[in-house]
GUKOL-608008 format. One record per atom (N, C-alpha, C, O): atom name; residue number from 0; y, z, x. Coordinates in steps of 0.1 Angstrom, whole numbers, plus 5000, padded with zeros to 4 digits. Layout:
BEGIN
  atom   nr     y     z     x
    CA  NUM     Y     Z     X
...
This chain:
BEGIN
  atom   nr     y     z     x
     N    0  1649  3842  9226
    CA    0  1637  3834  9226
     C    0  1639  3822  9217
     O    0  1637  3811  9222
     N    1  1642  3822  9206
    CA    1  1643  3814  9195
     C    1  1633  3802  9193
     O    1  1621  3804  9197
     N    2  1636  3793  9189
    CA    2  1621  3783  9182
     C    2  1631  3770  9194
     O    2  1642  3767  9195
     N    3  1618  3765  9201
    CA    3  1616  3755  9210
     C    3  1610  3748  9210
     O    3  1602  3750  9219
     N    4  1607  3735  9200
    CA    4  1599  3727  9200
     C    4  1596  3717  9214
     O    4  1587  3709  9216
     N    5  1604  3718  9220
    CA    5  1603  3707  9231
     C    5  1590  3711  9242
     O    5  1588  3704  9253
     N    6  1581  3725  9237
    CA    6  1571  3729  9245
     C    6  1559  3719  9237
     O    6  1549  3718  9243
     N    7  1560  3716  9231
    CA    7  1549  3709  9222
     C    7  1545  3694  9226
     O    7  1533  3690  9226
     N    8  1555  3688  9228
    CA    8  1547  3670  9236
     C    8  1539  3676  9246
     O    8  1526  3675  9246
     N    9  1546  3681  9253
    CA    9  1532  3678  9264
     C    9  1516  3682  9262
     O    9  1507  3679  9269
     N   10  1516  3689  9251
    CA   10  1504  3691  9246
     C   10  1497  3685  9235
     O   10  1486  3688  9230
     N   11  1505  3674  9233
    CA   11  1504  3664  9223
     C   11  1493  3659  9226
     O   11  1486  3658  9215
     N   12  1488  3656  9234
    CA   12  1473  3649  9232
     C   12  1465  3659  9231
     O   12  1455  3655  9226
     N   13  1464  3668  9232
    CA   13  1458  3681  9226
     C   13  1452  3683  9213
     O   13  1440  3683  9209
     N   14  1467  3686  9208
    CA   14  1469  3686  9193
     C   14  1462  3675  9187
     O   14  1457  3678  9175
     N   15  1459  3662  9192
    CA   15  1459  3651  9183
     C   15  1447  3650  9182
     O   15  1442  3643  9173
     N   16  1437  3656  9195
    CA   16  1424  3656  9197
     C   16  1419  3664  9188
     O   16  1410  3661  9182
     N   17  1426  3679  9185
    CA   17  1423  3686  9176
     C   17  1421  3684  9160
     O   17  1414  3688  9152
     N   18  1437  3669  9161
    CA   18  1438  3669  9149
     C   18  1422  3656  9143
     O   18  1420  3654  9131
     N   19  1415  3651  9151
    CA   19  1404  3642  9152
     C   19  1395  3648  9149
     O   19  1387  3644  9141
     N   20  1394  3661  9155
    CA   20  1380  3664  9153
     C   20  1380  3673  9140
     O   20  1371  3675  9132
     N   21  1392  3677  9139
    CA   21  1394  3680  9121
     C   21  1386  3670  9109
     O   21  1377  3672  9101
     N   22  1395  3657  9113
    CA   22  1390  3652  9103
     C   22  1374  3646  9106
     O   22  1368  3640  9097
     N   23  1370  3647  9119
    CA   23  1354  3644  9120
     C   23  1345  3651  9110
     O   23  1338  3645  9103
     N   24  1347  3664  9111
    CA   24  1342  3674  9108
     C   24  1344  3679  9091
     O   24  1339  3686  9082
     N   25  1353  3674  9093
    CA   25  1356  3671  9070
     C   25  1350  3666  9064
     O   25  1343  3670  9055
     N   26  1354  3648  9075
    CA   26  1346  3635  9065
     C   26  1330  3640  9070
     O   26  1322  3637  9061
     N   27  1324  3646  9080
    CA   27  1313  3644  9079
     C   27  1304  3655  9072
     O   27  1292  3654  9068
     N   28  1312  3670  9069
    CA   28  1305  3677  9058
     C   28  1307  3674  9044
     O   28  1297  3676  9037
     N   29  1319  3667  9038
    CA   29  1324  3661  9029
     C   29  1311  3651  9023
     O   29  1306  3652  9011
     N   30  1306  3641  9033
    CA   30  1293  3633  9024
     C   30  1281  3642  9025
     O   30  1273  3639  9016
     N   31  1276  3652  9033
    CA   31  1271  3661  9035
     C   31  1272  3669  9016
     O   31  1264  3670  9007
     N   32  1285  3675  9019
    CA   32  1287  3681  9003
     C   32  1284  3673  8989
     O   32  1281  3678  8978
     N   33  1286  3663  8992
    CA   33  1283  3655  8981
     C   33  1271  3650  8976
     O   33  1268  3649  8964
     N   34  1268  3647  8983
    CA   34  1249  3639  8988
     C   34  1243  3653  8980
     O   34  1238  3655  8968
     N   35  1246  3662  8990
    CA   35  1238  3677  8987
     C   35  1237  3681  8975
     O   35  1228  3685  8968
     N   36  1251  3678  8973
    CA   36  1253  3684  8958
     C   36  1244  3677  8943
     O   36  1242  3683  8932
     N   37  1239  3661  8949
    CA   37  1237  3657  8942
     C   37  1221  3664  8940
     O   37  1215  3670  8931
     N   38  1218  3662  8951
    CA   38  1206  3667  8954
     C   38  1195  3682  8946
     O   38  1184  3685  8941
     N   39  1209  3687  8948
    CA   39  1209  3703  8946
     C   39  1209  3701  8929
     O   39  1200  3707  8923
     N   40  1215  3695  8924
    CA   40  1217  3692  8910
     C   40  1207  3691  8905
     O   40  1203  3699  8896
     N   41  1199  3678  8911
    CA   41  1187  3675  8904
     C   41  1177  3682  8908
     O   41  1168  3679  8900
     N   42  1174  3689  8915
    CA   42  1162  3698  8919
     C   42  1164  3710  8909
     O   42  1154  3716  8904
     N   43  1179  3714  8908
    CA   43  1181  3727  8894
     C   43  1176  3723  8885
     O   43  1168  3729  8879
     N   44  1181  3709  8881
    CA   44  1176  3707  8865
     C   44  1167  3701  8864
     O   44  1165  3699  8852
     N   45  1156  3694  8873
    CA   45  1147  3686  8869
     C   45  1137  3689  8880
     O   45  1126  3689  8874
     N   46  1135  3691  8889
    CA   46  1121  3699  8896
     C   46  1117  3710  8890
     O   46  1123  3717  8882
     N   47  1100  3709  8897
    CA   47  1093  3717  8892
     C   47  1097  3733  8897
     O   47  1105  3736  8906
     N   48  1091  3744  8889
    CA   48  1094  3757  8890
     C   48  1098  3759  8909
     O   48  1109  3762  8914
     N   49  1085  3756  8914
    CA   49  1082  3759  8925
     C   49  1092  3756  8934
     O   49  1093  3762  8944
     N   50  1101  3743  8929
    CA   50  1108  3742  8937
     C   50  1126  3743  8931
     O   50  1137  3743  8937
     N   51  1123  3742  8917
    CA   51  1140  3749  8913
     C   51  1139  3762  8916
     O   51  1149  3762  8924
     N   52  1135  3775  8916
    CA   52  1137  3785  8918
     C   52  1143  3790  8935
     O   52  1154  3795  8939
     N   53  1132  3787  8942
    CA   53  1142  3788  8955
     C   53  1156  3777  8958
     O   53  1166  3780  8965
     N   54  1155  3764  8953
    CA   54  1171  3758  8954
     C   54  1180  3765  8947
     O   54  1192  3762  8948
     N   55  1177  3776  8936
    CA   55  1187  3781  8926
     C   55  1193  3792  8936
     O   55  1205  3793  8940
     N   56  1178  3803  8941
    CA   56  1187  3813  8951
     C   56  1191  3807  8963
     O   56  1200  3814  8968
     N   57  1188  3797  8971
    CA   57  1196  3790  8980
     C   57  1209  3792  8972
     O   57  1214  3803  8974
     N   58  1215  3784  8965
    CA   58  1227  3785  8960
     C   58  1234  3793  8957
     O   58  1246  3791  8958
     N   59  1230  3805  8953
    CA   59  1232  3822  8945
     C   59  1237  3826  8964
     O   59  1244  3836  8966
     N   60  1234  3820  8973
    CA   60  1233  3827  8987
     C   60  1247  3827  8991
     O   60  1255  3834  8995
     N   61  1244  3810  8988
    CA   61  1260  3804  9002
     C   61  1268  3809  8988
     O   61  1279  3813  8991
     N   62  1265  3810  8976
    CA   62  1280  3810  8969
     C   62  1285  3827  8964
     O   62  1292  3830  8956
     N   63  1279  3833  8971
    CA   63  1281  3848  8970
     C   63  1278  3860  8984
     O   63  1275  3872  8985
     N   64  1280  3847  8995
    CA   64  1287  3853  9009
     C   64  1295  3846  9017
     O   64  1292  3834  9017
     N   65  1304  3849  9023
    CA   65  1316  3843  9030
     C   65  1317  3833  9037
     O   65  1308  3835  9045
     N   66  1323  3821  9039
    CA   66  1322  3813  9042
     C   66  1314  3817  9059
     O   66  1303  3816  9063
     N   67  1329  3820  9067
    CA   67  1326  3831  9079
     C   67  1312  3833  9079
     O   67  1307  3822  9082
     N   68  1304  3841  9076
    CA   68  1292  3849  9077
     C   68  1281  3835  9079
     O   68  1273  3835  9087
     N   69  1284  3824  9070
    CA   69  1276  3813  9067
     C   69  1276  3808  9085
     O   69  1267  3806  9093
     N   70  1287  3807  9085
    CA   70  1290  3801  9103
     C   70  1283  3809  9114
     O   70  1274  3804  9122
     N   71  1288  3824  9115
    CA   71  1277  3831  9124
     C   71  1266  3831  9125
     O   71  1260  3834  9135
     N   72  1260  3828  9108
    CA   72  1244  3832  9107
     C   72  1236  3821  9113
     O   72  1226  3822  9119
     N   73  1246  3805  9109
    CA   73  1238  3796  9115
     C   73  1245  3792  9130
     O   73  1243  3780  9131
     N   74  1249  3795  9136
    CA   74  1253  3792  9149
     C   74  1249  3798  9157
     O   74  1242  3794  9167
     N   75  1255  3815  9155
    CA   75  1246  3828  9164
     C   75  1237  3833  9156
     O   75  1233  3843  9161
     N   76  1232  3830  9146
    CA   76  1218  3838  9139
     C   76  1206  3829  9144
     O   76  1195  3833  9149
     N   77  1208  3813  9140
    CA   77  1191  3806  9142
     C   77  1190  3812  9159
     O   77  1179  3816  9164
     N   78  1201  3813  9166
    CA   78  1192  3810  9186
     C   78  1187  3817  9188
     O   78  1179  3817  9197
     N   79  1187  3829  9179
    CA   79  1174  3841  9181
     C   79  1161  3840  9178
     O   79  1151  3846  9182
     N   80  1161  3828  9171
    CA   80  1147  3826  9166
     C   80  1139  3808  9171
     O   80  1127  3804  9169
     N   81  1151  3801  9179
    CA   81  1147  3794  9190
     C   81  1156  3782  9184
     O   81  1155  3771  9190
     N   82  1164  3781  9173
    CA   82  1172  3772  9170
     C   82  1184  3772  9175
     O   82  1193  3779  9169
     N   83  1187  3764  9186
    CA   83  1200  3760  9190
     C   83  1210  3750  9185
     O   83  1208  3739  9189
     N   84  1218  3751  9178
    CA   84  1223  3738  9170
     C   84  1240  3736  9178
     O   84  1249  3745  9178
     N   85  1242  3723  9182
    CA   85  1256  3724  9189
     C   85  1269  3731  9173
     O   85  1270  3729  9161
     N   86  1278  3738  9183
    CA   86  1289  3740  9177
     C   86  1295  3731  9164
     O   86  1297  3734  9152
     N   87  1298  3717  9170
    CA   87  1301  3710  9154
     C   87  1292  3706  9145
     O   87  1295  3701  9134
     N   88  1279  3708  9150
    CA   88  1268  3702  9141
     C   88  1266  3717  9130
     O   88  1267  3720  9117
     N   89  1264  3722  9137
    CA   89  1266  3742  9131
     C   89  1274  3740  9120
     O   89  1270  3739  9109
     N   90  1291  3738  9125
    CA   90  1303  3737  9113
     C   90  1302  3727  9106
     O   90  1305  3728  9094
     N   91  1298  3715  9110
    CA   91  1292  3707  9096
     C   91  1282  3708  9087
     O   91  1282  3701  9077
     N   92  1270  3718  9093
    CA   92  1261  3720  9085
     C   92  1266  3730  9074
     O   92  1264  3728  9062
     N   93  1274  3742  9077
    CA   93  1279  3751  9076
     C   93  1287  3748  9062
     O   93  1283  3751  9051
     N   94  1299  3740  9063
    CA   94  1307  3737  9056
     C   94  1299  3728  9046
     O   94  1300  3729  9034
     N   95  1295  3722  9050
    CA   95  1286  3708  9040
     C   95  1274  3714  9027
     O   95  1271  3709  9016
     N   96  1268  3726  9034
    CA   96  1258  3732  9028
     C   96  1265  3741  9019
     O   96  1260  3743  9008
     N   97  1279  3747  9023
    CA   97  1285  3758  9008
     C   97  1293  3747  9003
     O   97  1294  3753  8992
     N   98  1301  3736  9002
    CA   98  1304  3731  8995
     C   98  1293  3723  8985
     O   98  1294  3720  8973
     N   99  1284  3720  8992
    CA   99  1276  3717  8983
     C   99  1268  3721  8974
     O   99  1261  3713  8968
     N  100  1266  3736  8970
    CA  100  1261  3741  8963
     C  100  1276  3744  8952
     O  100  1273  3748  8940
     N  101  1291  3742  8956
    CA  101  1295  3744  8946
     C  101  1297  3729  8934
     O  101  1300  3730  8922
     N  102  1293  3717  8944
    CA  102  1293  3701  8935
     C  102  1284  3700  8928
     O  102  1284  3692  8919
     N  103  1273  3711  8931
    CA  103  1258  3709  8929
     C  103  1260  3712  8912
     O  103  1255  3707  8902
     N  104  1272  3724  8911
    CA  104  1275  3734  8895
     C  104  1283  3722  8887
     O  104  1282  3721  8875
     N  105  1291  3713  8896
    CA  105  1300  3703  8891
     C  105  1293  3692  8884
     O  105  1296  3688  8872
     N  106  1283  3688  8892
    CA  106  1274  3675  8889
     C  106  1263  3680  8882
     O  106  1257  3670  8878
     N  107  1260  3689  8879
    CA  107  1255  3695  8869
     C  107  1258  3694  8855
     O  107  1250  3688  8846
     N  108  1269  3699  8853
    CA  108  1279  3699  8839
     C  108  1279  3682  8837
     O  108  1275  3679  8826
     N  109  1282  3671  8844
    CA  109  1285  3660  8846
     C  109  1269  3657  8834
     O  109  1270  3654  8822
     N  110  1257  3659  8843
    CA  110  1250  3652  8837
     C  110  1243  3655  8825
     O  110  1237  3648  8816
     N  111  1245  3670  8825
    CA  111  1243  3675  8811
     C  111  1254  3672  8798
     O  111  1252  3673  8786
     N  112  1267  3667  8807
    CA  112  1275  3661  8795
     C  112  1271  3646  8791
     O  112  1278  3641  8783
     N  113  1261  3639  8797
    CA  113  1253  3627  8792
     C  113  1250  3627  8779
     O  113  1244  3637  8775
     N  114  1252  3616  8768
    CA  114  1241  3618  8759
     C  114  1230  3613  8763
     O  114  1228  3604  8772
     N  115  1221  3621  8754
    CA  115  1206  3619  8756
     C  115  1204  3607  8758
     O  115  1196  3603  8767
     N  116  1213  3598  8749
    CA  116  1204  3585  8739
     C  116  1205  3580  8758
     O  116  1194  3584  8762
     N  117  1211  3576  8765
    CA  117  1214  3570  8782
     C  117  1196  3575  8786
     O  117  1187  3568  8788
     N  118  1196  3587  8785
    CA  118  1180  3585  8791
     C  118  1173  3579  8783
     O  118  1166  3571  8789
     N  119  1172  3579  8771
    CA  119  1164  3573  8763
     C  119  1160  3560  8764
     O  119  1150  3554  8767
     N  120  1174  3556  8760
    CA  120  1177  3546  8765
     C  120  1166  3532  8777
     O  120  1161  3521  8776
     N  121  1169  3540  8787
    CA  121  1166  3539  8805
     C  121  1150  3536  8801
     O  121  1145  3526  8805
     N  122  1141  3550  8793
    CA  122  1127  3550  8792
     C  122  1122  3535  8780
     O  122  1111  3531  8775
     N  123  1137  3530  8777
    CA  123  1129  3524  8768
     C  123  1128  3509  8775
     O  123  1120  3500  8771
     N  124  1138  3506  8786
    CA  124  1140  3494  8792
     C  124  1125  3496  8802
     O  124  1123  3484  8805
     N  125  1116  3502  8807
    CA  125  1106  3504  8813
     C  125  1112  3514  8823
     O  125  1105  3515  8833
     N  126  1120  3519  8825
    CA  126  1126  3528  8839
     C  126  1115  3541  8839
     O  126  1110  3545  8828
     N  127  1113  3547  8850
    CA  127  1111  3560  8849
     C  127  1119  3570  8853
     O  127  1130  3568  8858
     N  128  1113  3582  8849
    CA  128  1125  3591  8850
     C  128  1133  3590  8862
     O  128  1145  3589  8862
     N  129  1127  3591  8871
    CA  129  1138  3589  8882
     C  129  1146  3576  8885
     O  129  1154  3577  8893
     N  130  1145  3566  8881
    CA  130  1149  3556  8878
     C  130  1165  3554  8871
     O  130  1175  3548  8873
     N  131  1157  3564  8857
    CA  131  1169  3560  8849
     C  131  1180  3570  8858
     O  131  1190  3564  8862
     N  132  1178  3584  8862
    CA  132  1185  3595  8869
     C  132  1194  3585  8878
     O  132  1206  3587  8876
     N  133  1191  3577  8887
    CA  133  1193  3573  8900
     C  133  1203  3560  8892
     O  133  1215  3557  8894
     N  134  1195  3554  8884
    CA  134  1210  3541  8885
     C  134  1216  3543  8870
     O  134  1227  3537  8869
     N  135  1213  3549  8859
    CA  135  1221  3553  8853
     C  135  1226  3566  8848
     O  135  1238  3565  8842
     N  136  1219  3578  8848
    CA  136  1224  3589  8846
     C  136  1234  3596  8856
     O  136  1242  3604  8851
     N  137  1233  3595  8871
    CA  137  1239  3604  8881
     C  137  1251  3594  8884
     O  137  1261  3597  8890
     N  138  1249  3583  8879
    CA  138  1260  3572  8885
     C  138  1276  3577  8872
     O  138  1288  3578  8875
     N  139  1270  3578  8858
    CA  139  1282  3584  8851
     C  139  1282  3596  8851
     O  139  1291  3601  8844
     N  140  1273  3603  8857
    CA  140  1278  3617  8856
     C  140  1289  3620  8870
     O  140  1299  3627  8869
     N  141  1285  3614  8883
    CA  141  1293  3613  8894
     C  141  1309  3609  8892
     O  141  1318  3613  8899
     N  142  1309  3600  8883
    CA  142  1320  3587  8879
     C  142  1330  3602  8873
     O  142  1340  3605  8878
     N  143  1326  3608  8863
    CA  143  1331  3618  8853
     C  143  1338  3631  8861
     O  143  1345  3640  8856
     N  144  1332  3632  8874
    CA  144  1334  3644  8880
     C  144  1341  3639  8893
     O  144  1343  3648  8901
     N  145  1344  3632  8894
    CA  145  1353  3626  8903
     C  145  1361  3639  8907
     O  145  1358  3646  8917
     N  146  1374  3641  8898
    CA  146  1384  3648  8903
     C  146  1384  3664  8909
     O  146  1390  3670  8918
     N  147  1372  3669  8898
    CA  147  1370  3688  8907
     C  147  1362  3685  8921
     O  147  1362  3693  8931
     N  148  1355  3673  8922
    CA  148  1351  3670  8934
     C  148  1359  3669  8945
     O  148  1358  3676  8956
     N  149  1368  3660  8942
    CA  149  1378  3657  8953
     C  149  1388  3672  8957
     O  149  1395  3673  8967
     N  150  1384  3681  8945
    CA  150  1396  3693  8944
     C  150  1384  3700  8959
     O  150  1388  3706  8969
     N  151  1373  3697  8956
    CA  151  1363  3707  8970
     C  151  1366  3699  8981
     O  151  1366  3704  8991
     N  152  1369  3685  8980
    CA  152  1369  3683  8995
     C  152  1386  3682  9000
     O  152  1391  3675  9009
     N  153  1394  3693  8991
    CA  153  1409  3691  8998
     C  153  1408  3708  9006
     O  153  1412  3712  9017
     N  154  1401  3715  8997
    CA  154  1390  3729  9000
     C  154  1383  3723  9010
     O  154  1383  3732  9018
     N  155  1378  3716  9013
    CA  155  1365  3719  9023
     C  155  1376  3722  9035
     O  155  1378  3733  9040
     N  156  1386  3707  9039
    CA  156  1394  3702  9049
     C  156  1405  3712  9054
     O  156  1409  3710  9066
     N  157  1411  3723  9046
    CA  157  1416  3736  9051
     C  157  1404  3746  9055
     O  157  1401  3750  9066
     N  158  1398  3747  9045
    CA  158  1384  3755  9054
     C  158  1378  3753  9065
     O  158  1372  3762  9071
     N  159  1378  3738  9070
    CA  159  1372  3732  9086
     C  159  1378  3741  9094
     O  159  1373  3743  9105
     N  160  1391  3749  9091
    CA  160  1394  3755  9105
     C  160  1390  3771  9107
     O  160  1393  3778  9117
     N  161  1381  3774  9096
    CA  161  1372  3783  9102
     C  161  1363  3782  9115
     O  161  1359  3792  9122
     N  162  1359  3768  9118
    CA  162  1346  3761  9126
     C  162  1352  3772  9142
     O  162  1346  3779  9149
     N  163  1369  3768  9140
    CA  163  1372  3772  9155
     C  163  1365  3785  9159
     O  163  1362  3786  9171
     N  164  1361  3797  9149
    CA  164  1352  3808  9158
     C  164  1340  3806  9162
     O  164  1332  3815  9165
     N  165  1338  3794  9162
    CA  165  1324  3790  9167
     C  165  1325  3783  9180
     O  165  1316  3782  9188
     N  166  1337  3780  9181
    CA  166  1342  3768  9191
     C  166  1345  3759  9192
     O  166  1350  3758  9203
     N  167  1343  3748  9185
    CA  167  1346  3736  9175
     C  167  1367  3732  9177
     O  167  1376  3735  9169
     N  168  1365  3723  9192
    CA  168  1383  3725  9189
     C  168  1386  3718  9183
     O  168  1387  3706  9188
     N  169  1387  3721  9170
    CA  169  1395  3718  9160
     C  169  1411  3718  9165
     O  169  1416  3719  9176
     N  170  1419  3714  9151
    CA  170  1438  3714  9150
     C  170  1435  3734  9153
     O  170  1436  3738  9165
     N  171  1433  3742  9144
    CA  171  1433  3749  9150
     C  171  1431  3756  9165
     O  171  1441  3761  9170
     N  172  1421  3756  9169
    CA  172  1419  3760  9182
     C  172  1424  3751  9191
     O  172  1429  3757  9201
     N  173  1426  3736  9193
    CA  173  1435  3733  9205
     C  173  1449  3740  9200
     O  173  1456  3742  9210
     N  174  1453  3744  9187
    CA  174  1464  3751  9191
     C  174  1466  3765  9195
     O  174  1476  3770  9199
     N  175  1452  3770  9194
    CA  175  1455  3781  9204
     C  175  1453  3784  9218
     O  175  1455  3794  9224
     N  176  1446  3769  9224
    CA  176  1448  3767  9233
     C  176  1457  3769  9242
     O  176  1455  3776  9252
     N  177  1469  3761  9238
    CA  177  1482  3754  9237
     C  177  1489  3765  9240
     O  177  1498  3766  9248
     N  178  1483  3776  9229
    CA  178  1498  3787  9233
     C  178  1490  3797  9243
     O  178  1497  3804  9251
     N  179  1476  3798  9242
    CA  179  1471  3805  9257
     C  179  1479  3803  9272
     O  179  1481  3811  9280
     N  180  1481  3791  9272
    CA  180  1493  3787  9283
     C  180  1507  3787  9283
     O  180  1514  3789  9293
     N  181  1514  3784  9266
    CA  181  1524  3785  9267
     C  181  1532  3798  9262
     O  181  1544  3799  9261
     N  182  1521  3807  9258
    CA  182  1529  3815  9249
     C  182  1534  3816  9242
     O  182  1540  3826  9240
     N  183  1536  3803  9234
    CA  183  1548  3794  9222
     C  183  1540  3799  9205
     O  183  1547  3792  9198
     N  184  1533  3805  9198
    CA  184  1531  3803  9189
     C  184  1533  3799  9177
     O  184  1525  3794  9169
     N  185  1548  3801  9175
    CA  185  1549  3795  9165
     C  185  1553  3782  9163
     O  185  1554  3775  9153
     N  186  1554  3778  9177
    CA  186  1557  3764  9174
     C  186  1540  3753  9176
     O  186  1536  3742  9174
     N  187  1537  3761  9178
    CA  187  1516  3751  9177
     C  187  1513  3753  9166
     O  187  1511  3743  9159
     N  188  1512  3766  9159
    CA  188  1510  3769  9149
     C  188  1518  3757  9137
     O  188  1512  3749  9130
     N  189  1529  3759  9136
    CA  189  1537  3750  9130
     C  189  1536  3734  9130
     O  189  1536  3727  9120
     N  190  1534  3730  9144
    CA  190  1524  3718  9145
     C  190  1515  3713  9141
     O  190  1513  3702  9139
     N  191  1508  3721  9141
    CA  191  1492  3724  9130
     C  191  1495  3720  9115
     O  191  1491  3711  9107
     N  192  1503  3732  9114
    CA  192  1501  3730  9098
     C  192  1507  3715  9096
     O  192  1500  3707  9090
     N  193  1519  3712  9103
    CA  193  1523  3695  9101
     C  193  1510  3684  9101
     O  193  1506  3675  9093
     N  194  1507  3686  9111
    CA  194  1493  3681  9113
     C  194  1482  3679  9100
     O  194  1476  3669  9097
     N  195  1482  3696  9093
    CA  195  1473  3697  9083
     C  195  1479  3689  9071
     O  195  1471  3683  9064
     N  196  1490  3689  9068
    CA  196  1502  3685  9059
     C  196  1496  3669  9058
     O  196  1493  3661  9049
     N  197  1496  3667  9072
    CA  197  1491  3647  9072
     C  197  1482  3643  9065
     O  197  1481  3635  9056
     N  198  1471  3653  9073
    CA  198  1462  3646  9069
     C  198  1457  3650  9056
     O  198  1449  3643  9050
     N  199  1461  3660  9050
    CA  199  1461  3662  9035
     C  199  1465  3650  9028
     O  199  1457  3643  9021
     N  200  1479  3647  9029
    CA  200  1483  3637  9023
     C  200  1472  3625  9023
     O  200  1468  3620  9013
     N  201  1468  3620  9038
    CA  201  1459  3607  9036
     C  201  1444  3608  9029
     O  201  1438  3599  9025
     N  202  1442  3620  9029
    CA  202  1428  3630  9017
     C  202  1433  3622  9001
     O  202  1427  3615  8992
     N  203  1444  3628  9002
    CA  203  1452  3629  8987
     C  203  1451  3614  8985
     O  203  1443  3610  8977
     N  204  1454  3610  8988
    CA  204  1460  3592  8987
     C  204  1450  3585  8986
     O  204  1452  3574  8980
     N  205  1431  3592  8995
    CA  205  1420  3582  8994
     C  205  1418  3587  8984
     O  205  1418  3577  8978
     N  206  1415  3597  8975
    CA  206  1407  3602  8967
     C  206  1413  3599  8950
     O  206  1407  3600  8939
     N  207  1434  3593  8955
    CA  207  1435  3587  8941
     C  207  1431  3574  8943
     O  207  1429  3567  8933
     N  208  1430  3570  8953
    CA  208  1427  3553  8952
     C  208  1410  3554  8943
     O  208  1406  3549  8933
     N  209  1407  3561  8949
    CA  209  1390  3565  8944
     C  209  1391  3563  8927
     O  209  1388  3554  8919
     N  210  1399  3576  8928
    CA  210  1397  3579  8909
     C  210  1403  3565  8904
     O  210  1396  3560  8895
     N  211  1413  3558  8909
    CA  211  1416  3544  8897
     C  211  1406  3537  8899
     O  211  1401  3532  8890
     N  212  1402  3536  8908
    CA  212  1393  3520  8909
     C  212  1379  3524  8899
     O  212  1372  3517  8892
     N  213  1377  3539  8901
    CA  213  1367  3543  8888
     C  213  1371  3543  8876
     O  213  1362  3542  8867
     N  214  1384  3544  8874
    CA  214  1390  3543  8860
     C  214  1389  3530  8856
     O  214  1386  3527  8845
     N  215  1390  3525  8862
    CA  215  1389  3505  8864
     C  215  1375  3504  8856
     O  215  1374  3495  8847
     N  216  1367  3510  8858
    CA  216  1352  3507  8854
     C  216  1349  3509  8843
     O  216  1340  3503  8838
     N  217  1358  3521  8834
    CA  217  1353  3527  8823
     C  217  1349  3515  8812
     O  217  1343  3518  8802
């Protein structure tokens, strides 16, 4: 039998379609995770009871059940109850919503590592509280947290290929596509990960461009 890569072009646009909707579905839970997280942050530490307490066990939820389970509950759990949500909108909600409850812990620490005097500060130029939060407290606490951030979305971008048990063809699933017909696995498989390999690197590469130009600012 041995290893035959030459079954692989012709499925090349396959793969590449797979390898597209990978990164659709990254970058678009990715600002999802982030946004959220910020969100999530500030409703822990600065909303009222009524409403920090259920955002806290929201969070206690996605971050102490399986990613998996997160995907079934909202793809095949809402349609029982009349919510239909398409396949990739499901895995970007999916993925966007548990990454972001772990940025939410990140950007947390961030703004509690502020000194005070920054809000003080803010209240004394006339800002109000949300004010000063919004253009000066979340803006260096974001700036500072840069890098465990970026460590969730190199995590989120291997994790997308959970989506495929929902159906979402992803790099994964067009490669199992690929070998449904060809019976080739290890060589799709191995495509894949090459594939995954790329676009990691081009993750890696935006995310240091990111951190210098923030370093630029200090």
């Amino acid at each position: 039998m041995g290893l035959d890569l030459t079954v692989v072009p012709p499925f090349a646009g396959l793969i590449l379609q797979g390898a597209l909707w990978t990164i659709a579905i990254t970058a678009s839970a990715g600002v999802l995770s982030f946004f959220g997280g910020i969100g999530f942050a500030i409703c822990a530490l600065y909303a009222p009871a009524i409403i920090r307490y259920p955002i806290k066990a929201f969070a206690w939820l996605f971050m102490t059940t399986p990613l998996l389970l997160q995907l079934f509950l909202i793809y095949f759990g809402l349609v029982q109850i009349g919510i239909d949500i398409p396949a990739f909108f499901a895995g970007m909600i999916g993925l966007g919503l548990h990454f972001a409850v772990y940025n939410s812990d990140i950007i947390q620490t961030g703004i509690l590592a502020i000194d005070k005097g920054q809000h003080e500060a803010g209240r004394t130029l006339g800002l109000s509280r949300g004010q000063t939060l919004r253009k000066i407290v979340i803006p260096q606490a974001v700036r500072d947290v840069v890098p465990p951030i970026g460590n969730n979305m190199i995590a989120l971008l291997k994790d997308s290929a959970l989506v495929s048990v929902i159906g979402v063809v992803e790099l994964v699933h067009a490669s199992q596509l690929a070998i449904s017909e060809t019976f080739r696995p290890f060589e799709f498989y191995l495509a894949a990960a090459a594939c995954y390999y790329v676009v990691n690197l081009l993750l890696e590469f935006t995310l240091h461009r990111i951190e210098r130009r923030i370093a630029l600012t200090r």
